[in-house]
C-alpha positions as CSV (number, residue, x, y, z in Angstrom):
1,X,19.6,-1.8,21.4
2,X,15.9,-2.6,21.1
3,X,13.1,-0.4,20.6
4,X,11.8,-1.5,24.3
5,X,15.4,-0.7,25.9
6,X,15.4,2.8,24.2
7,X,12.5,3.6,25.7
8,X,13.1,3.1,29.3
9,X,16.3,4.2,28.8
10,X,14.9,7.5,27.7
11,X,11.8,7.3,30.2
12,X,14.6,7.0,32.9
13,X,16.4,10.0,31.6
14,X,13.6,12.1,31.2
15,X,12.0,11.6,34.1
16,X,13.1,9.3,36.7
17,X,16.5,10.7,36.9
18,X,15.7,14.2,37.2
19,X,12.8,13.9,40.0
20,X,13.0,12.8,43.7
21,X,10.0,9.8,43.8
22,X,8.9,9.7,46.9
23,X,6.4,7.2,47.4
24,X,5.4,4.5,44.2
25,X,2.4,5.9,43.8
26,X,4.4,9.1,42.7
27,X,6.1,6.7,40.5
28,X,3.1,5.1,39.0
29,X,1.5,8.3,38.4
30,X,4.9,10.0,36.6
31,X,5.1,7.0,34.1
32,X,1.7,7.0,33.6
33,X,1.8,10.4,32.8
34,X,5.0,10.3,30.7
35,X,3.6,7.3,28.2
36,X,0.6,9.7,27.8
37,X,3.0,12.2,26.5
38,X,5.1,10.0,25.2
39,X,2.7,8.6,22.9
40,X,0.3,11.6,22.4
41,X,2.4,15.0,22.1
42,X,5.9,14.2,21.8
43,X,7.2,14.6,18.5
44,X,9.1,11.8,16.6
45,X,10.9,12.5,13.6
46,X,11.4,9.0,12.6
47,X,7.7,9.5,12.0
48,X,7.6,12.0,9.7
49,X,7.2,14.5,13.0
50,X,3.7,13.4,14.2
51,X,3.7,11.9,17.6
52,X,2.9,7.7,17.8
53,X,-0.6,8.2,18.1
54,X,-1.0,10.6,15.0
55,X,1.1,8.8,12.9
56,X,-0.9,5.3,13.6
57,X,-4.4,6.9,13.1
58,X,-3.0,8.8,9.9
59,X,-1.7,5.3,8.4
60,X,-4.9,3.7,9.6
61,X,-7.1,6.1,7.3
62,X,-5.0,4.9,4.6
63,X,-5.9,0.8,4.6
């Protein structure tokens, strides 16, 4: 499985499955909102558990 097809596999899990959308708007606005938590506050502990964005701006202090 790729990295892309994890993530909207999980997207869809966490979100999409467990909330009624009821207009796309609604569904713009809940993925919109999940990437920004996806990549901003969830923890990952493939990364050492900081979230994406830490773990990029740590390792871009470092070059």
């Amino acid at each position: 499985m790729s990295v892309v097809e994890r993530f909207f596999g999980t997207l869809k899990c966490e979100t999409i499955y467990l909330q009624k959308v009821k207009s796309l708007s609604d569904l713009i606005k809940t993925i919109d909102e999940y990437i920004y938590w996806y990549n901003h506050d969830r923890i990952k502990l493939t990364l050492d558990g900081y979230s994406p964005i830490q773990y990029r701006l740590m390792n871009q202090q470092m070059i």
